[in-house]
C-alpha positions in Angstrom: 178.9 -42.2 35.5 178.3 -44.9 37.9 179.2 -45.5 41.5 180.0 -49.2 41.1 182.0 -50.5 37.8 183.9 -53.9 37.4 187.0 -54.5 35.7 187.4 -58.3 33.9 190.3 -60.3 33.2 189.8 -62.8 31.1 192.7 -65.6 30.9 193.2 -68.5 29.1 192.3 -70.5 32.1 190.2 -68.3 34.2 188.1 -65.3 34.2 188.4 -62.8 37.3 186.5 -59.6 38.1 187.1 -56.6 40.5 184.1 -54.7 41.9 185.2 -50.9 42.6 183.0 -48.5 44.1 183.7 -44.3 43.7 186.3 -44.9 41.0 187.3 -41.8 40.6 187.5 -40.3 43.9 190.6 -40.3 45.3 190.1 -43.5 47.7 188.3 -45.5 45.8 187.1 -48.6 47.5 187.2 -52.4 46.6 184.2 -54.0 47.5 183.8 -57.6 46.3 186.4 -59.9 44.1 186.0 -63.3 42.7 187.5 -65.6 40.2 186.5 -69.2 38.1 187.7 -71.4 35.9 187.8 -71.7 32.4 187.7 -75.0 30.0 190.7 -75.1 27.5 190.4 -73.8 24.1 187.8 -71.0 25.3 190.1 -68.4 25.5 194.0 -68.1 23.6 196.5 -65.2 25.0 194.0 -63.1 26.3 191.7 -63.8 23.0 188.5 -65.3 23.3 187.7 -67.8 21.0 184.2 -69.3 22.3 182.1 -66.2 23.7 179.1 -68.5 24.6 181.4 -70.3 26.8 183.2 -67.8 28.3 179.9 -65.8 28.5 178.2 -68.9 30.8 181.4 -68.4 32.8 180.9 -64.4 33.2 177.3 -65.2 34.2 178.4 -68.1 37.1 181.0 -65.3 38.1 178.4 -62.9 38.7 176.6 -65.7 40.8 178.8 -66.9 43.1 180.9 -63.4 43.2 178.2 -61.4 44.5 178.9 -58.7 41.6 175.9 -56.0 41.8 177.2 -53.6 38.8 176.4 -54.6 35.3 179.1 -51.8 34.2 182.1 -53.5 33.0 185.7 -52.6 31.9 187.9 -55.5 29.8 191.2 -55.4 29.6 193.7 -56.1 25.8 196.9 -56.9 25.8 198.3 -59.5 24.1 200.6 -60.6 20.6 197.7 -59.0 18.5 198.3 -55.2 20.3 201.1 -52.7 19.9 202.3 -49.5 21.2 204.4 -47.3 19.6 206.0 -43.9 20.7 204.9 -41.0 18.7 205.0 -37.2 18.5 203.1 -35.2 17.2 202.0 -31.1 16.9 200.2 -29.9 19.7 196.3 -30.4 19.6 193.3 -31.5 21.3 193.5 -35.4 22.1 190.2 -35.3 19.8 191.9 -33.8 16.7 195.1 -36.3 17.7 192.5 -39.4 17.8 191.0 -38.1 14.5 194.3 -38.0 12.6 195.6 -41.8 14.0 194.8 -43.1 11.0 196.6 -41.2 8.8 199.8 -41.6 11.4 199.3 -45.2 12.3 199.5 -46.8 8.8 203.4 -47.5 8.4 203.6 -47.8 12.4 201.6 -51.1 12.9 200.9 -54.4 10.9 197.1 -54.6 9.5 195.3 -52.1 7.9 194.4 -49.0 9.9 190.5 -50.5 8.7 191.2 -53.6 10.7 192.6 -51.5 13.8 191.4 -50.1 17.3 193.7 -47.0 17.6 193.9 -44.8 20.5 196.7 -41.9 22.0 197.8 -42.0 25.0 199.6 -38.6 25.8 203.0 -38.6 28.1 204.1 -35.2 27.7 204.7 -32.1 26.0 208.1 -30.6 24.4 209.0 -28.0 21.9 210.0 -29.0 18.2 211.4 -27.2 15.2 207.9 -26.7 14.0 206.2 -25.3 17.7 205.0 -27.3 20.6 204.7 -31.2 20.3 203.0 -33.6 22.3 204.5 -36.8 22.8 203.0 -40.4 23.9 201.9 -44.0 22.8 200.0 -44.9 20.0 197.7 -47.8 20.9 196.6 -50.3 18.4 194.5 -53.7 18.4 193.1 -56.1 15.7 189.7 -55.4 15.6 188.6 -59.0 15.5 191.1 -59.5 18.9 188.7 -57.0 21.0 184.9 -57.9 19.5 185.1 -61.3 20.6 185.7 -60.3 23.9 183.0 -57.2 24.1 180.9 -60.2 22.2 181.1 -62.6 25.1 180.2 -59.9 27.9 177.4 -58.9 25.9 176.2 -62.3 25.7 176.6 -62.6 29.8 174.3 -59.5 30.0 176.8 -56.7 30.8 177.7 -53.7 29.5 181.0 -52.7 28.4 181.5 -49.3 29.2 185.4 -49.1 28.2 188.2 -51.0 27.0 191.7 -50.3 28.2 195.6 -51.8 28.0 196.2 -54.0 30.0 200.3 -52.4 30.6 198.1 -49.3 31.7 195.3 -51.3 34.3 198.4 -52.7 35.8 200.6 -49.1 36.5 197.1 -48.0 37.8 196.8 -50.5 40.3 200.2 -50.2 41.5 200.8 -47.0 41.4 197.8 -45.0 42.2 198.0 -43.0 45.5 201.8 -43.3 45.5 204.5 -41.4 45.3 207.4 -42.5 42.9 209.9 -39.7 41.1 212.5 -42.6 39.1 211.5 -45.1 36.7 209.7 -48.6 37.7 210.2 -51.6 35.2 206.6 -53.3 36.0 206.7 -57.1 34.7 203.4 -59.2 34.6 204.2 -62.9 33.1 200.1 -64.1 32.3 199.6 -67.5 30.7 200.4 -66.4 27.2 201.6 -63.1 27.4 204.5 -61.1 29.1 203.6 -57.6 29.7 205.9 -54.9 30.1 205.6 -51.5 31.2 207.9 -49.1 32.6 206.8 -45.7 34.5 208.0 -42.9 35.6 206.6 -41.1 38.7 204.2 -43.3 37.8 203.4 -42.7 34.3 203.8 -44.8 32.0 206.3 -44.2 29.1 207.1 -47.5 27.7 204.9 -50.6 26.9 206.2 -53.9 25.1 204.1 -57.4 24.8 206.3 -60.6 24.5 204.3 -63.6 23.4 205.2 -65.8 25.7 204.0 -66.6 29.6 204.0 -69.7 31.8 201.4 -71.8 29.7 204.5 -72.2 26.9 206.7 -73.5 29.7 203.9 -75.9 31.1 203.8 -77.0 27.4 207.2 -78.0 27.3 207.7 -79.9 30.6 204.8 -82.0 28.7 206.3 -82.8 25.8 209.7 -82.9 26.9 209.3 -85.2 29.6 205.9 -86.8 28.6 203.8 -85.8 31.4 200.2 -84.1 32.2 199.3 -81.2 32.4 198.6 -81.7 36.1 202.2 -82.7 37.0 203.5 -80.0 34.5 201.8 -77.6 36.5 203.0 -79.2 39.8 206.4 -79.2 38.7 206.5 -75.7 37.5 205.8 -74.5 41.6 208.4 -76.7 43.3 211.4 -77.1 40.8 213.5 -74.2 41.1 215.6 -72.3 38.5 218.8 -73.9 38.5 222.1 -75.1 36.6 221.7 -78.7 35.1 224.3 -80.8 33.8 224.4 -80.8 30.1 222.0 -83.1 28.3 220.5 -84.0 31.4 216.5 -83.9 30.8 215.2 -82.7 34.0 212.1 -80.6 34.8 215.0 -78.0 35.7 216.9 -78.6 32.6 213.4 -77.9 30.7 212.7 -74.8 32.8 215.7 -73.3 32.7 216.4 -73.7 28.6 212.6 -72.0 28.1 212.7 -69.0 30.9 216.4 -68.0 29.9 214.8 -66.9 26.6 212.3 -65.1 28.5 215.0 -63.5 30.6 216.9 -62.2 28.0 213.9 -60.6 26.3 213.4 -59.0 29.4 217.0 -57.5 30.4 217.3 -56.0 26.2 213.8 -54.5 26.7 215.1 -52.8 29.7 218.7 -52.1 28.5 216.9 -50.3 25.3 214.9 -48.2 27.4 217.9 -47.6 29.5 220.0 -46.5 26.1 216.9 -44.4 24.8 216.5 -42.6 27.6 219.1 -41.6 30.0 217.9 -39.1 31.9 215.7 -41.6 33.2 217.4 -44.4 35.3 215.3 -47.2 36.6 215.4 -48.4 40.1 213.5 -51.5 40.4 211.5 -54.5 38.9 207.9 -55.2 40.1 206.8 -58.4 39.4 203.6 -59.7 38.7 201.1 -62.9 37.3 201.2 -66.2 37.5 204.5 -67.1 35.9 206.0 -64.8 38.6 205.9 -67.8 41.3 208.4 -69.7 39.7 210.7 -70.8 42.2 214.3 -69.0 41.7 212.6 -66.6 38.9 212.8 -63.6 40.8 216.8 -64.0 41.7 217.6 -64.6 38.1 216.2 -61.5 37.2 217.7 -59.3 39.5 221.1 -61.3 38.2 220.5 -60.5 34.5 219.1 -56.7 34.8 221.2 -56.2 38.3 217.9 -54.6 39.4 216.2 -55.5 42.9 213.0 -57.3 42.4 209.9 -56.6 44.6 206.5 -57.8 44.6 203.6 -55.1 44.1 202.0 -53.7 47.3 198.1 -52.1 46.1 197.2 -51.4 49.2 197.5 -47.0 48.6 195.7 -48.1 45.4 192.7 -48.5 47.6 190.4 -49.4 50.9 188.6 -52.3 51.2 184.9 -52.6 51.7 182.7 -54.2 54.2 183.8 -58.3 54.2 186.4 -57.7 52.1 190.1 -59.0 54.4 193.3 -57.3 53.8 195.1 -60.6 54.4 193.0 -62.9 52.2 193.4 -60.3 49.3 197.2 -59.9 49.8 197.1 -64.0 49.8 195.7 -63.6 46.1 199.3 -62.6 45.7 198.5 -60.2 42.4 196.2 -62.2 40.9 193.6 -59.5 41.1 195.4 -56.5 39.7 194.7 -55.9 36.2 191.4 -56.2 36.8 191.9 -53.8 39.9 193.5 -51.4 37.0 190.6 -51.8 35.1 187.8 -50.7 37.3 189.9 -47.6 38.8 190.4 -46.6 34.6 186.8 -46.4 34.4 186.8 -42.8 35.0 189.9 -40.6 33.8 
């Protein structure tokens, strides 16, 4: 165990890291972040696709961040990871992680030989055949994960963990606090939507949706034949508004692609809702970049008739030396999962 460890999120068009020092003391403390950019085509939905590039980029992060740990925790989380409930007779989490395999086979898409599996245990009830326990089973493409562990190895670093990204976020959000209902906690990335939805803050329900803010930069481009620059541009000051019919606008554009994203996001909470309902859910907290769409927040408290709040980390932890409490509420989220990530490093 270390004092220091840093948690990486790598995005398709950056790279940011979180230094965290005393993880797992109650009060951890965050001590130096730092963020840059990314070329295009280096990294796809969370996937990286040229580690020597993104591994010069961990390297110039390390630079000009200031980072002094070498011990590093990545984050997975995109259209090429599931998570499925499942229950199953009480045992060690060993023995449980020893019989995935064998459990996992009908529940996911590859071969369990092409998998990362992992458990993650919610609770414990009593079945016809004794005690069960009952959680999420956790499973990645192999081939998704390497390239990432491949590209920090290349930088120099060492990989001590590698965690879901639904679980880095709860952590940063929720650690230290107090919570008895059900949260619906909604991070919209560049090419993936992550859901997760906790109670007293645990989570108990995890869903991916492949689609985030790049796919709605891609059509303003194509539909009204414009940069990405101006796509970009436009995507912060239009709003989410009624258009007239047929009218090509950047709102027309914006509205047609997040209204799909909106109603993936009300039936994922309606299901939960109608699966479990002993457990009603209170509020949304939203997260990422394609959270600061302008009128994105509204519409989703009208679809799930749920308040909408942004995420307040500050009970997550304290802040070193040089490290502002108002430049890193500024970063408005943009530091969270990889906040999650470093306080995971030690359970």
């Amino acid at each position: 165990m270390t004092a220091n460890v840093v948690g990486i999120d790598i995005g398709s068009a950056s790279v940011r890291a979180v230094e965290v020092s005393d993880a797992g003391h109650s009060r951890p403390t965050l001590v130096r972040y730092h963020e840059v950019p990314l070329p295009d085509g280096a990294v796809s939905r969370g996937e990286v696709l040229e580690p020597n590039t993104v591994a010069s980029a961990l390297k110039q992060l390390w630079s000009t961040g200031g980072f002094k740990s070498k011990n590093v925790v990545l984050g997975i989380g995109n259209h090429r990871v599931v998570a499925r409930d499942l229950s199953l007779p009480k045992m060690s989490l060993k023995r449980i992680r020893e019989s995935l395999p064998f459990q996992a086979q009908d529940m996911i898409s590859v071969p369990v030989a092409e998998a990362l599996l992992d458990f993650y245990p919610i609770s414990e009830s009593d079945g016809d055949d004794g005690p069960h326990v009952n959680g999420l089973l956790v499973a990645a493409v192999k081939e998704a994960v390497l390239g990432n562990v491949q590209a920090v190895e290349l930088a120099g670093l060492n990989p001590v963990d590698v965690d879901l990204i639904a679980f880095a976020l709860s952590r940063s959000i929720f650690r230290g606090a107090q919570s008895g209902d059900a949260v619906v906690q909604i991070d919209i990335g560049a090419g993936t939507t992550t859901v997760v939805i906790t109670y007293a803050g645990t989570p108990q329900f995890v869903r991916l949706i492949p689609t985030g803010g790049q796919d709605l930069t891609r059509a303003l481009m194509q539909r009204l034949e414009i940069s990405e620059d101006q796509a970009e541009v436009l995507k912060r000051s239009e709003r989410y508004v009624s258009t007239p019919l047929g009218q090509e606008t950047a709102a027309s554009v914006i509205r047609e692609v997040t209204t799909e994203l909106l109603n993936s996001l009300r039936n994922t909470v309606n299901y939960f809702v109608n699966t479990r309902n002993a457990v009603p859910v209170s509020r949304i907290v939203l997260t990422g970049g394609g959270a600061r769409l302008a009128g994105f927040a509204e519409a989703l408290t009208e679809i799930t008739r749920l308040p909408v709040l942004a995420p307040d980390p500050s009970q997550s932890v304290g802040l070193g030396r040089g490290v502002r409490a108002d430049a890193f509420r500024q970063t408005q989220s943009t530091y969270l999962v990889a906040l999650g990530l470093a306080l995971g490093s030690v359970a």
